[in-house]
N, C-alpha and C positions, 0 to 999 in steps of 0.2 A: 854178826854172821855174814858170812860172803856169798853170794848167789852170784852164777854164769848163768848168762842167757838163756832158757830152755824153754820148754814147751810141754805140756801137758793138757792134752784134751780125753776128757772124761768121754765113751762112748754109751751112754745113755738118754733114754725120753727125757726125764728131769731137768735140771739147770747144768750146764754145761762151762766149762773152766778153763780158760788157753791164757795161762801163761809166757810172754812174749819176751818178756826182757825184766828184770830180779836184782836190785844191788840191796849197798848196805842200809840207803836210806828212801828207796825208792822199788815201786813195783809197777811192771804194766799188765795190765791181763784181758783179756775177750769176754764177757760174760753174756751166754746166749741161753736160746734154750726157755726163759720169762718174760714175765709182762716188763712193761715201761717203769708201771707204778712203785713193781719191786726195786728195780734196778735201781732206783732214785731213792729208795728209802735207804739201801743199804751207803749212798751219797751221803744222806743225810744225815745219818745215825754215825758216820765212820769220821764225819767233821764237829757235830757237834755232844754227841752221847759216850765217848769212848772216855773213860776216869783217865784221868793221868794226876801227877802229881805239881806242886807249884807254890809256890813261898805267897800264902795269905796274910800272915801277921809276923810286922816288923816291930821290934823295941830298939830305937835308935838311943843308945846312951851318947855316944859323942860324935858331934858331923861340924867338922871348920873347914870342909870344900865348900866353894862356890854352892852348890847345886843344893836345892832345898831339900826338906826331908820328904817332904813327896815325892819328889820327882827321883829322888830314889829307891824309895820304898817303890813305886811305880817298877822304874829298871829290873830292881830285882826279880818283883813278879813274873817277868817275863824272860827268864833265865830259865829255860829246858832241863829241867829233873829229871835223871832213869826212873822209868814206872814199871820197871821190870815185877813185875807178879806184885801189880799194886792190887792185887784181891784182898793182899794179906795184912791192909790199911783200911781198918773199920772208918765211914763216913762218919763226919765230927757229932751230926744230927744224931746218930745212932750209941755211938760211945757210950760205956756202961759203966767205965771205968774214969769218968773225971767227967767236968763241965766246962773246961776250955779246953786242954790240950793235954795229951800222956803220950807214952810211947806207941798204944794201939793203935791211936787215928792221927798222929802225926811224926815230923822227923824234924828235928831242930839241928839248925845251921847256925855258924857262927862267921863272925866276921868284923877282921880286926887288922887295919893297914893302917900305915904311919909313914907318912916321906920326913926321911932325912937330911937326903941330899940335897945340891943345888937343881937338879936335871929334877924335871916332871914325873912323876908312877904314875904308872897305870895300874888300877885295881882291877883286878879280872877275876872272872866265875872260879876259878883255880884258887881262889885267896879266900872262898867258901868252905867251912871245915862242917865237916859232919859228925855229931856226933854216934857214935856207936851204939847209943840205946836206939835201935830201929825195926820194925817189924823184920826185916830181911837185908843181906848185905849187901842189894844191890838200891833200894829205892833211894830216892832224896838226894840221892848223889849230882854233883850238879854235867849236864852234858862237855864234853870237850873231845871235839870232832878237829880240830886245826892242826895239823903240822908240830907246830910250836908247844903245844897243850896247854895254850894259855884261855879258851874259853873266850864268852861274849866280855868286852870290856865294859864294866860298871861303871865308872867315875875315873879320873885324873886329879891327881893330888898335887900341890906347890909343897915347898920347905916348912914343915913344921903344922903341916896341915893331915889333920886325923878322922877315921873312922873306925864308929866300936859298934857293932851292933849284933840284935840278936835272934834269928829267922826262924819263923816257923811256918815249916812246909805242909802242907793240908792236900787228903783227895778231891777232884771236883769237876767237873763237868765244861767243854767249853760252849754251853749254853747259857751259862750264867756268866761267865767270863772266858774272853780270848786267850787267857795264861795259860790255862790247862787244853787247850786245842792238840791235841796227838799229831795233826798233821797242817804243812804249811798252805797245800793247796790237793786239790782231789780235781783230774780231769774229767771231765763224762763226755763223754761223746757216743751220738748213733746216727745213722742213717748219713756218713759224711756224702753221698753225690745226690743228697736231698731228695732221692726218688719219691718219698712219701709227701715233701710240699707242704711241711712241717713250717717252713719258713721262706720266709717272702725277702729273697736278696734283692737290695735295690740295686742300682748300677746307671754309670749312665753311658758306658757305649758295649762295653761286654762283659758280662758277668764271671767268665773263666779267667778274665783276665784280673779281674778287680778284685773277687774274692778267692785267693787259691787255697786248694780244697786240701785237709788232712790227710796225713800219711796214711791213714786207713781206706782213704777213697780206692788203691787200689787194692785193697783186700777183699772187696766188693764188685761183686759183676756190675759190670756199667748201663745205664742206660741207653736204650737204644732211641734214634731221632724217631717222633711220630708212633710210637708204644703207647697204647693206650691204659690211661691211668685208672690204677687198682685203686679202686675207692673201699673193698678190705682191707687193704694190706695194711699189716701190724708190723712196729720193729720189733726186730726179735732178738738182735744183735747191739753188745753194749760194750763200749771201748772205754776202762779208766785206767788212772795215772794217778799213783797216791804215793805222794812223799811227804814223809815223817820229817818231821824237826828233830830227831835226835831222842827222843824221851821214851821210845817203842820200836821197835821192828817193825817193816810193814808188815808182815804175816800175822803178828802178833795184833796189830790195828786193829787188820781187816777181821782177826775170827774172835774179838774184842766185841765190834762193832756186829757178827751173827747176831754172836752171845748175847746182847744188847736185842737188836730185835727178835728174837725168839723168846726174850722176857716178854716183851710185850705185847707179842701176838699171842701167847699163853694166859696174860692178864684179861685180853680178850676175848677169849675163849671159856677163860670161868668166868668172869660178869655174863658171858651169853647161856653157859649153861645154867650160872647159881642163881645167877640174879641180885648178888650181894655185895658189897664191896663198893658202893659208890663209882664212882666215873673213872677213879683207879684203880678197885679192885685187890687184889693182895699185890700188885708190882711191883719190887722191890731194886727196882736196877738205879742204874748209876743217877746221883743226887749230890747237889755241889753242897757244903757247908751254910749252914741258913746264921748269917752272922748279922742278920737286921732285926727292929723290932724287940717287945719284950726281955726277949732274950738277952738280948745287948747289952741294955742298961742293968741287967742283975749281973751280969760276970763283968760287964768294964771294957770290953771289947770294940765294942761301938763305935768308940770316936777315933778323929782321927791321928789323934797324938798331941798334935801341939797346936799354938796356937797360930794363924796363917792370916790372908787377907782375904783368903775365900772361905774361912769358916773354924771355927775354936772347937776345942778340945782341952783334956787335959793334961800336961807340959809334966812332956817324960812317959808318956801313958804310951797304948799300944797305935798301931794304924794297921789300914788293911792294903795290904802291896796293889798296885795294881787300881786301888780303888778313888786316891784325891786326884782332883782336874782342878784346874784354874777356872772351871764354865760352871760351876756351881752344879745345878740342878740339870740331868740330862735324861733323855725322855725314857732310860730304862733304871729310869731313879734314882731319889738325891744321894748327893754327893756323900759319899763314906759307907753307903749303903752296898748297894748291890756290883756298884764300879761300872763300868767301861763295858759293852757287851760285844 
């Protein structure tokens, strides 16, 4: 969807909404009108709470590139899926209908390149096949935003050098993993002519010159020299910048990421009325796939495929995209576990 510049400010007490500038991967908007606290959850929740989709489990049948099978299984993880109406992809956790993977909570890619020539291939996200059995025509599919429509490039292949492998794309959270991240970065910004004193610019001959200030600075009445400082004053004014990697719409992030806290301030709200439900209560929102533990070892899932220098598995078996490093144990847990956070 294409968005022109526009503007829209809601005239209401409530939160208030100025849309400033709108594209296809990117949005800027004003959000006044709230606390701080708010303003920063809906940061929070829009980086790391928003499901999107992302190739968790690799079956490498054949790999004679250079590049190991991690380090591709890695790659691929991080290749941007349409998560277009990914509601309608039950979390692996929850599936009712299998114990590793069906068509309900997952989308199975394929992928199979072979150089013949003398001259080098390039394998690209375009060389990803999707198969047809999928909750909706749109998820799993892989992003391809470039001119060319060739997509991120995966591997480089010489003469006679092969890949066969077999992807399976899962819902999931980018709190457990950076894969499924909806968006590349989220700006926040308030109070840019620091009236409030929020923060202590150091400098060492003039501050206007050494730190220059946001293009929001003039959207804000400026300070005047020798005004004496409001020790009330609250921001009330909140300037962000969220652009999407390709895998969602901004619109679609940002009312993603409501949807998201409005679970949980609702979960809140009955543990305070019921009293029952433990510390989370009935909340059922967004949960990345639990592929550690127990579970693991009764479906085969677990390991990480083959056998490496940083740790065995077993040869020909699954791996989790995204999830082997060469550093063994990393402080958000070993390695084939929970991955890379």
């Amino acid at each position: 969807m294409d968005y022109d510049a526009m503007v829209l400010d809601t005239e209401a007490v409530g939160p208030s909404v100025k849309i400033t500038e709108a594209g296809t991967h990117s949005v800027d908007f004003e959000l006044s009108n709230v606390e701080l606290a708010f303003a920063n959850s809906i940061r929070r929740v829009i980086m790391a709470e928003v499901p999107t989709m992302a190739i968790e489990l690799v079956q490498i049948e054949s790999n004679t590139s250079v590049l190991p099978d991690e380090f591709i299984s890695h790659r691929l993880g991080l290749v941007p899926l349409n998560s277009k109406n990914v509601d309608d992809v039950a979390y692996g956790r929850d599936c009712t209908e299998c114990d590793d993977y069906c068509e309900q909570c997952s989308v199975t890619l394929t992928l199979h390149a072979r150089c013949t020539g003398d001259e080098i291939m390039k394998v690209y996200a375009r060389d990803l096949q999707v198969e047809s059995s999928r909750p909706n025509q749109w998820v799993g599919s892989p992003v391809i935003t470039d001119p060319e429509g060739l997509g991120t490039v995966i591997c480089k292949l010489r003469q006679g050098q092969e890949l066969r492998m077999k992807c399976i794309a899962k819902k999931g959270i980018a709190k457990e993993h950076a894969k499924w991240a909806p968006v590349s970065a989220v700006g926040f910004e308030y109070d840019p002519n620091n009236t409030l004193k929020h923060i202590d610019l150091w400098y060492e001959d003039d501050a206007n010159t050494e730190w220059p200030k946001s293009k929001y600075a003039d959207w804000e009445e400026q300070p005047q020299e020798g005004e004496p400082f409001d020790y009330d004053a609250v921001p009330d004014k909140f300037y962000f910048e969220v652009e999407s990697v390709g895998n969602l719409e901004p619109d679609a992030i940002i009312q993603q990421g409501i949807k998201v806290l409005q679970e949980k301030l609702a979960s809140v709200i009955a543990d305070l009325t019921h009293g029952e439900g433990g510390a989370n209560g009935d909340y059922d929102g967004p949960r990345s796939p639990d592929m550690s533990g127990a579970d693991n070892a009764a479906t085969g899932w677990g390991d990480q495929g083959y056998t490496t220098p940083f740790g065995s598995g077993n040869s020909g078996g699954w791996g989790q995209a995204g999830a082997a490093t060469p550093y063994g144990a990393t402080p958000y847990g070993q390695n084939g576990s929970n991955g890379w956070d």
